[in-house]
C-alpha positions in Angstrom: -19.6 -52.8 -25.1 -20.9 -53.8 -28.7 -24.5 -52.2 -29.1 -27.0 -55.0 -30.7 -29.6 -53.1 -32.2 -31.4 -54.9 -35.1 -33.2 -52.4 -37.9 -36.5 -53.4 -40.0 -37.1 -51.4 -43.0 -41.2 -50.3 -43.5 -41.3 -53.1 -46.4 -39.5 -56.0 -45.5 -38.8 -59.6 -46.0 -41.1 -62.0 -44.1 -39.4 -64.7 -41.9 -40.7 -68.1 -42.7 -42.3 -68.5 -39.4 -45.1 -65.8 -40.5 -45.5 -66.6 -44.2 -48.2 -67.9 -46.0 -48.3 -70.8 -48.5 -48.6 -70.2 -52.1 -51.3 -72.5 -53.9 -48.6 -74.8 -55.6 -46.7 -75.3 -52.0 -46.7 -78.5 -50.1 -44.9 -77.4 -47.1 -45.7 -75.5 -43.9 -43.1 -74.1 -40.9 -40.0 -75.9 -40.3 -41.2 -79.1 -38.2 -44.4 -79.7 -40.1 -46.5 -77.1 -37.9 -49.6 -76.7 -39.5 -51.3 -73.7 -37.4 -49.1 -70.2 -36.6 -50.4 -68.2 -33.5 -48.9 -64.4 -32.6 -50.3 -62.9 -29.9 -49.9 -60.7 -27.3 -51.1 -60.1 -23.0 -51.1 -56.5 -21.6 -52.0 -56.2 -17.9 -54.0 -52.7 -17.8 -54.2 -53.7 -14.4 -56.7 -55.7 -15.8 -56.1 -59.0 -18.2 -56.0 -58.2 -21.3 -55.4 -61.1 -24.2 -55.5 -61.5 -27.5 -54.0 -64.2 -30.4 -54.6 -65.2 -33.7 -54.1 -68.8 -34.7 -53.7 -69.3 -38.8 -54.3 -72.2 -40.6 -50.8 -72.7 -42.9 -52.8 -75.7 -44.6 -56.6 -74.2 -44.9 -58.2 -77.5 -43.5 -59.7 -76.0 -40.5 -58.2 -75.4 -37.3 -58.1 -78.3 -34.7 -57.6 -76.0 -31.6 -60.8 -76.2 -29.4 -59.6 -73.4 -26.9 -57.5 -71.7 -25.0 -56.8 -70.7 -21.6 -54.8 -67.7 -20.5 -54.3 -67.4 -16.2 -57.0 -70.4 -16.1 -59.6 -67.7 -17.7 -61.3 -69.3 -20.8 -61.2 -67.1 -24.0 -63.9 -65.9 -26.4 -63.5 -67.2 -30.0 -64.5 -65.9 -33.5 -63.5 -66.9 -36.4 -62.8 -64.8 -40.0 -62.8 -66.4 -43.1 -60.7 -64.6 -46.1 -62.7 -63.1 -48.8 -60.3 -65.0 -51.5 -62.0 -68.8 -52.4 -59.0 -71.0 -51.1 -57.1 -69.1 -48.4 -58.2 -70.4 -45.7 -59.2 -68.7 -42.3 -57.7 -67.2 -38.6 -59.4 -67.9 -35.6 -58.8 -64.9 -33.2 -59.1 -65.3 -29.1 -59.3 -63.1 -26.7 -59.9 -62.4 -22.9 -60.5 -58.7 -21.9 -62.1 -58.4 -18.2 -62.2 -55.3 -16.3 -63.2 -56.9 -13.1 -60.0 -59.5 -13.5 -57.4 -56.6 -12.4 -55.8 -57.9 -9.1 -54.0 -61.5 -10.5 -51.5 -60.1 -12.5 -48.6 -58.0 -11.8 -45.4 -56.3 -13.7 -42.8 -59.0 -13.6 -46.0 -62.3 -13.1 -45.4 -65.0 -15.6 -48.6 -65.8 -17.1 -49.5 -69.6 -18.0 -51.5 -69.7 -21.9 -52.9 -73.2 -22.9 -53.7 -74.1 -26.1 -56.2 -77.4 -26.3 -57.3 -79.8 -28.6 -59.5 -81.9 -26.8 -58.1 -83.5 -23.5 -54.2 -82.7 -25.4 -52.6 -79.2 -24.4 -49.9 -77.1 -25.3 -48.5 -74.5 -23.3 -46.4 -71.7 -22.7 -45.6 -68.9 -20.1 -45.4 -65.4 -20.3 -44.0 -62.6 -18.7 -46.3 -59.9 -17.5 -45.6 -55.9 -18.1 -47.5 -53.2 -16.4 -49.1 -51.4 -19.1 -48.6 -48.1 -17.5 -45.7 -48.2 -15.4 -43.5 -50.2 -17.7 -43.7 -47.8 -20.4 -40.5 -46.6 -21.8 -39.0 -43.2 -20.1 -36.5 -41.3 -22.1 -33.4 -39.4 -20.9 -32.0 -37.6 -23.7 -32.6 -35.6 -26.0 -34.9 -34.0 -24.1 -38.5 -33.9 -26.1 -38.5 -31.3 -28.4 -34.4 -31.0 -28.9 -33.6 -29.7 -32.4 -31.5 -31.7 -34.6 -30.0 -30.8 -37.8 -31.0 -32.5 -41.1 -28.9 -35.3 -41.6 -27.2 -35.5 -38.8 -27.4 -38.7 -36.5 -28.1 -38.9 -32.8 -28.6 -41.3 -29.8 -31.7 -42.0 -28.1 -31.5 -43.1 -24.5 -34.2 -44.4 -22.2 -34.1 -46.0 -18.7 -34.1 -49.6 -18.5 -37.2 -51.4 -17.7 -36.9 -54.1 -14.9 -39.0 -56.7 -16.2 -38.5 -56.1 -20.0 -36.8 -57.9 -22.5 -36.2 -55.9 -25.9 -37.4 -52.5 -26.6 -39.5 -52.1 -30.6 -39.2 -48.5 -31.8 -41.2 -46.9 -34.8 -39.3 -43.7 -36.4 -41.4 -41.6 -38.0 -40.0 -38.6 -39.6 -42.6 -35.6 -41.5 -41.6 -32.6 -43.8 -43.4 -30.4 -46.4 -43.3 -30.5 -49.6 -45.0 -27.6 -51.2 -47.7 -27.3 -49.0 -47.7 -31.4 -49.2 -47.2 -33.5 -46.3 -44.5 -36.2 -47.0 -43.4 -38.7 -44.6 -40.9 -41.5 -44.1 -41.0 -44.5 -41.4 -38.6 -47.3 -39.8 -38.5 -49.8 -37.4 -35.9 -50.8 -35.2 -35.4 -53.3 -32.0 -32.9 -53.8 -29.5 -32.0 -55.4 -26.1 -30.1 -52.5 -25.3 -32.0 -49.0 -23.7 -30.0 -46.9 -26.4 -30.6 -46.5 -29.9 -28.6 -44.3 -32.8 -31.0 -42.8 -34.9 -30.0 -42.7 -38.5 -29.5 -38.9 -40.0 -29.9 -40.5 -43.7 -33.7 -40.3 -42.6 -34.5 -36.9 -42.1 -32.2 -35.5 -44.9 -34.8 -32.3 -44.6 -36.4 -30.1 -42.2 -39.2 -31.2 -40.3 -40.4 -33.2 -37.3 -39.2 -37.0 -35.9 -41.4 -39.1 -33.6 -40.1 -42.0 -32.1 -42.6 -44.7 -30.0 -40.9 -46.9 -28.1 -42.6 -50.2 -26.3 -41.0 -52.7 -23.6 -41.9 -55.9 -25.2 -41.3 -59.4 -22.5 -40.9 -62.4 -24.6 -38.7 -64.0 -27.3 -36.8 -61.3 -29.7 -37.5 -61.2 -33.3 -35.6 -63.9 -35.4 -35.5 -65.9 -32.1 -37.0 -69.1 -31.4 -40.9 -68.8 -30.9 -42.4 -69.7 -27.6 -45.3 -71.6 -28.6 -45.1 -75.3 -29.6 -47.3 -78.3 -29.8 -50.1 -79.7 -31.3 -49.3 -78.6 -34.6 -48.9 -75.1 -33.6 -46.0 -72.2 -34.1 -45.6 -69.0 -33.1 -45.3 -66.4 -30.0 -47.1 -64.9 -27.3 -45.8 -61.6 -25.6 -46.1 -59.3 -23.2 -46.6 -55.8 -23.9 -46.8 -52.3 -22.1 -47.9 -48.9 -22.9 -46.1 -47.5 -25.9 -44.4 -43.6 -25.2 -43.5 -41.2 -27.8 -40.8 -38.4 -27.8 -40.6 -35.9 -30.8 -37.8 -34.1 -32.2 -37.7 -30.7 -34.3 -35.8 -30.8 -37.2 -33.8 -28.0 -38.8 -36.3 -25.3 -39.1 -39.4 -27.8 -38.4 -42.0 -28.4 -40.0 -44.7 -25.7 -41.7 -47.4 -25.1 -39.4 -49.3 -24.3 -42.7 -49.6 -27.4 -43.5 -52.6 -30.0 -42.6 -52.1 -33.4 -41.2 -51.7 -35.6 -38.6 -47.7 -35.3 -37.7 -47.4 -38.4 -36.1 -49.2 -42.0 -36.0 -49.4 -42.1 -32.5 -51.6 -39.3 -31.9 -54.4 -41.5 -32.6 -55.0 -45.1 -31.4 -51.4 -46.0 -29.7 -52.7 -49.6 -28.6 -53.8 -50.7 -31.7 -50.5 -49.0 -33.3 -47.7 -50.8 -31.0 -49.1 -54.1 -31.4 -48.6 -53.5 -35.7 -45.6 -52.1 -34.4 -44.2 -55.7 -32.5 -46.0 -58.2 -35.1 -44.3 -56.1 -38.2 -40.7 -56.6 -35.9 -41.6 -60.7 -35.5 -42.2 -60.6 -38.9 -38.8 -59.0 -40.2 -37.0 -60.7 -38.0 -34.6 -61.6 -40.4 -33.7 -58.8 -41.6 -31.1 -57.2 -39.7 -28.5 -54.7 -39.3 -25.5 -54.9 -36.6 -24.6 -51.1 -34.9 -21.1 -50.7 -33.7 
């Protein structure tokens, strides 16, 4: 069977859906949208929701609310520093106490208003601990030799979608800690890592997340009332590391992986940075 598995490089080419308007433009998303949203739910057990809604055009957003299970969500608003550019309006709906409505595999209803009109769409529902990717080989900790390519497999998650993945690969250079990163999605649970990216010796971390919604460079799941974009859901990123050649030099000091520190925060970059290079692909045989 033909593997899809799409890469993003760390600097990439914005799809349209996610780009901003230059002063002298005149147009907004295909379809005359006027307001992109990204966002994301995460069921902890509790809800946990979050979205940003930009304004393409910088007149002022005319979305009043929104809704996510029936729950209405706080609202605050951020103007950018630059005279001109407009502002985001962020929502959000974190509740402790709301933990027994949602489970893995629960398609959660999110309703966008302006005044008595509504948009809406629906959303799958991950578990953000038990729908966490599980690896099956390498084992954590295999070493590999510089250069050389491998494939990373994981167990299939019932109620995901498409798998995001952030390779991060760390060597020394004279006493100076150098690192290289890359992102990569696919609907498939395997995933051949590219030698060319850890040419020396070191250490490779890979994150992966089980991410339910639309796939990147798909059509978004939002529409309505002037508005663009997606809404996901989203479980507990995992990490697996990888020695290679002789490793890397104990000697030196630094964090040898992003996901030591603040994971959430890290896998949500991780699946916005993946919507937003969605065009920019690469087929694996």
């Amino acid at each position: 069977m033909r593997k899809r598995v799409i890469f993003a490089a760390l600097m990439f080419l914005a799809a349209p859906l996610f780009s901003g308007c230059s002063d002298d433009e005149t147009t907004g998303p295909e379809g005359g949208e006027e307001y992109l949203v990204l966002g994301h739910i995460m069921c902890r057990p509790y809800v946990d929701f979050s979205a940003v809604v930009h304004d393409v055009y910088r007149k002022g957003c005319d979305i009043d609310s929104i809704l996510v299970c029936d729950s209405l969500c706080s609202e605050y608003e951020s103007y950018n520093l630059v005279p001109g550019e407009g502002s985001e309006t962020s929502y959000y709906y974190n509740n402790r106490a709301d933990s027994t409505r949602l489970r893995s595999g629960d398609v959660a209803t999110v309703r966008f208003y302006d005044g008595i009109n509504a948009a809406l769409t629906e959303v799958a529902v991950l578990s953000w601990n038990n729908d966490s990717v599980k690896y099956i080989s390498p084992l954590a900790n295999t070493v590999i030799n510089p250069s050389e390519s491998f494939e990373l497999v994981w167990h299939r998650v019932a109620n995901a979608h498409w798998y995001g993945l952030n390779i991060h690969f760390v060597t020394d250079s004279a006493g100076t800690m150098v690192f290289s990163e890359w992102y990569a999605w696919t609907e498939d649970t395997t995933l051949v890592i590219d030698g060319s990216g850890f040419p020396k010796n070191g250490q490779i971390s890979i994150a992966g997340v089980s991410v339910a919604g639309p796939s990147p460079g798909s059509a978004p799941n939002v529409s309505g009332l002037k508005l663009t974009g997606t809404i996901y859901g989203l479980a507990n990123p995992a990490a697996v590391y990888f020695t290679v050649g002789t490793g890397f030099n104990p000697g030196v000091v630094g964090k040898i992986s992003p996901w030591q520190d603040e994971p959430d925060s890290l896998a949500i970059e991780l699946i916005e940075k993946l919507y937003e290079a969605g065009q920019v692909r690469k087929e694996a045989i």
